[in-house]
C-alpha atoms as an extended CHARMM CRD file, in Angstrom:
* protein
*
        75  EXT
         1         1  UNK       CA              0.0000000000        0.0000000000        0.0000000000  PROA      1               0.0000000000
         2         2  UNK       CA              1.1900000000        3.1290000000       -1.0840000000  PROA      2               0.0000000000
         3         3  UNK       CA              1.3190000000        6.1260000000        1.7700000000  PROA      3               0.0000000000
         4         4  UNK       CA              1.9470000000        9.8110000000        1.4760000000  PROA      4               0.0000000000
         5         5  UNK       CA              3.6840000000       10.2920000000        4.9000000000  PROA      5               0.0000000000
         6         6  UNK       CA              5.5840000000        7.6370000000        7.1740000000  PROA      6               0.0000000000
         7         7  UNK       CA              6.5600000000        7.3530000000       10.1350000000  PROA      7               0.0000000000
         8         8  UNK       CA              8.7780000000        5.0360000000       12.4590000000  PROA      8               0.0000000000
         9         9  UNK       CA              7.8430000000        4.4500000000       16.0070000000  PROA      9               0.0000000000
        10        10  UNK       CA              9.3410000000        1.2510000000       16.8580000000  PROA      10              0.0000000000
        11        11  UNK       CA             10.8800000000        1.0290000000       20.0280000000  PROA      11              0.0000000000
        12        12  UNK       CA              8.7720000000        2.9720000000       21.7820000000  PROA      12              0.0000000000
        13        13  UNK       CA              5.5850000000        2.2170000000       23.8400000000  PROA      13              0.0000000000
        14        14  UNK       CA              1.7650000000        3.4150000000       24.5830000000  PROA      14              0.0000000000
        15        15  UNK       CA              0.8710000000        6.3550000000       24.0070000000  PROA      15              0.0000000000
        16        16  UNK       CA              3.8650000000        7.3770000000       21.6670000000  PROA      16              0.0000000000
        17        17  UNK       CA              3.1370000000        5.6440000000       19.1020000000  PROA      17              0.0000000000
        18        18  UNK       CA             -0.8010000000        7.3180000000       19.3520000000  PROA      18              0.0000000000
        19        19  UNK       CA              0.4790000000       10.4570000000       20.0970000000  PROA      19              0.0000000000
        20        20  UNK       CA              2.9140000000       10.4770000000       17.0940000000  PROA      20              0.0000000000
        21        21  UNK       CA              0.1810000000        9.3140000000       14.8220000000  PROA      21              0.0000000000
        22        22  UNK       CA             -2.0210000000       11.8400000000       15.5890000000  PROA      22              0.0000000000
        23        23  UNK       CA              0.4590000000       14.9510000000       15.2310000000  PROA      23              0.0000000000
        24        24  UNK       CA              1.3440000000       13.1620000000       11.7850000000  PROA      24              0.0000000000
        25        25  UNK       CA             -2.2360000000       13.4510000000       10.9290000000  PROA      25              0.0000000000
        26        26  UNK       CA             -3.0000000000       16.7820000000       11.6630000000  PROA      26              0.0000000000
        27        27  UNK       CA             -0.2460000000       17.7190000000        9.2660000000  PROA      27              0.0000000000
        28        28  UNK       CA             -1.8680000000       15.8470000000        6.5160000000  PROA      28              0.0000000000
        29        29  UNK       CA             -4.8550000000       16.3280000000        4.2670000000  PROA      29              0.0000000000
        30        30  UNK       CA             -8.0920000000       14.4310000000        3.4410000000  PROA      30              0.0000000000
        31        31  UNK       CA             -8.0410000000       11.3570000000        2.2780000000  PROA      31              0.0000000000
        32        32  UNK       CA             -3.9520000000       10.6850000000        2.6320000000  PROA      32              0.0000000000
        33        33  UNK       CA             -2.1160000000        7.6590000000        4.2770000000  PROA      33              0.0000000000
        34        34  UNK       CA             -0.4000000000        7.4480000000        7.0680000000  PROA      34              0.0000000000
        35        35  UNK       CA              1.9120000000        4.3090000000        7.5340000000  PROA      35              0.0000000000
        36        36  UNK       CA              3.0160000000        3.7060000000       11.1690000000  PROA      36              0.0000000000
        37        37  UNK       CA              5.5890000000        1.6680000000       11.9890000000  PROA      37              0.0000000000
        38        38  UNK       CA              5.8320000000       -0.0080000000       15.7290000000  PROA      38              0.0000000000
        39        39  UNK       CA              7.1840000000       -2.8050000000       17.9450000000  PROA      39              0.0000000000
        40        40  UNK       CA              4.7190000000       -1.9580000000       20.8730000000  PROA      40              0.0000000000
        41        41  UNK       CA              1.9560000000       -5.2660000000       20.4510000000  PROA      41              0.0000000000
        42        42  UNK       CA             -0.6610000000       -3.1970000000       21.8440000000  PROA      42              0.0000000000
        43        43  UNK       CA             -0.1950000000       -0.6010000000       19.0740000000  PROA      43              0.0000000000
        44        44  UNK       CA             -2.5210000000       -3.3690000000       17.0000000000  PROA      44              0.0000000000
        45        45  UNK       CA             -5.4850000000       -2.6690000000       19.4910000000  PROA      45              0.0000000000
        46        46  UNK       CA             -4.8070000000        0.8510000000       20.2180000000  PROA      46              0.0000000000
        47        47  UNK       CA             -4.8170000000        1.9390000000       16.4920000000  PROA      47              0.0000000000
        48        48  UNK       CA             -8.3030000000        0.5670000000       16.2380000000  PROA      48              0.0000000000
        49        49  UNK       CA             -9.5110000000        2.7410000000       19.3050000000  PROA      49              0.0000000000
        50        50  UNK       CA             -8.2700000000        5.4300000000       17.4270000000  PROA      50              0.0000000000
        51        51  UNK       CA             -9.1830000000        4.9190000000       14.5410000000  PROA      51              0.0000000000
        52        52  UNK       CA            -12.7810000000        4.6880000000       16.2110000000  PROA      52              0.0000000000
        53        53  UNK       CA            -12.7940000000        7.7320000000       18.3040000000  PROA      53              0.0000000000
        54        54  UNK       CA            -11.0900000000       10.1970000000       15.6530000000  PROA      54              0.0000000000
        55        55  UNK       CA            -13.0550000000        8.9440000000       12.8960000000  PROA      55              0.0000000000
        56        56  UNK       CA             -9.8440000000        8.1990000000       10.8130000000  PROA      56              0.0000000000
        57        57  UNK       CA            -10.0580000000        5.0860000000        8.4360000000  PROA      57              0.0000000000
        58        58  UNK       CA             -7.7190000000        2.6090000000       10.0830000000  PROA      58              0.0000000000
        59        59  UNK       CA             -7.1540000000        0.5200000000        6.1730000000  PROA      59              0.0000000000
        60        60  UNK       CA             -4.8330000000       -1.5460000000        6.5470000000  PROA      60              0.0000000000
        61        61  UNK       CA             -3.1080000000       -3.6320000000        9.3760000000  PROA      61              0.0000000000
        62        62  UNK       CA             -0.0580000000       -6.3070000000        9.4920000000  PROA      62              0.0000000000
        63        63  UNK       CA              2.5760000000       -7.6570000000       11.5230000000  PROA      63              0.0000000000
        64        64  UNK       CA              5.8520000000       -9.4080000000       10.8850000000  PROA      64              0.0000000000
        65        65  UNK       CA              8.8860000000      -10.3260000000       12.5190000000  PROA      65              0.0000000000
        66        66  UNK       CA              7.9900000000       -8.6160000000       15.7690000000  PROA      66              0.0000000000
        67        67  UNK       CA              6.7680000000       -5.3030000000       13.9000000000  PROA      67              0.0000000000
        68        68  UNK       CA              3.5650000000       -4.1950000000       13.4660000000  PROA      68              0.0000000000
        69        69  UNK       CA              2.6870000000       -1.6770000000       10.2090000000  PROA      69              0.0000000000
        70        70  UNK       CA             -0.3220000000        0.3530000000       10.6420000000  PROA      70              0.0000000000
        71        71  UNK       CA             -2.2110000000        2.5690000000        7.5290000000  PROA      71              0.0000000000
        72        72  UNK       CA             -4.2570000000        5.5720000000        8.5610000000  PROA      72              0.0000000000
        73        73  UNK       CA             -6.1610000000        7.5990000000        6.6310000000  PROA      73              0.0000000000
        74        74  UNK       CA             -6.5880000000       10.7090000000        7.0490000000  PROA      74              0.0000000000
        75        75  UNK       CA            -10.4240000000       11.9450000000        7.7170000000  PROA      75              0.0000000000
């Protein structure tokens, strides 16, 4: 998947990874992707709460060797 704007938040834990999503986004317009990238295992469950209570489009989810890769877009 293709995304405008990336950013790289492995190694760090809840809320970072949130927090540094969400700054990301507010930089962005309509309709682009965000791709997150994290280590933190709850960043799978926490970018759907977000996704939820901002009303972003959480598209795409996926995991591999220990890494977690989250598209966002922007609402």
């Amino acid at each position: 998947m293709n995304a405008e704007k990336e950013i790289d938040t492995r190694g760090l834990n809840c809320p970072l990874p949130i927090l540094k999503a969400k700054k990301a986004l507010a930089d962005m317009t309509t309709g682009q992707v965000l791709k997150v990238l994290a280590t933190d295992p709850g960043s799978m469950r926490d970018f759907q709460a977000f996704a939820r209570q901002t009303g972003n489009e959480l598209v795409e989810q996926a995991s591999a060797n220990d890494e977690f890769i989250h598209y966002l877009r922007r609402r």
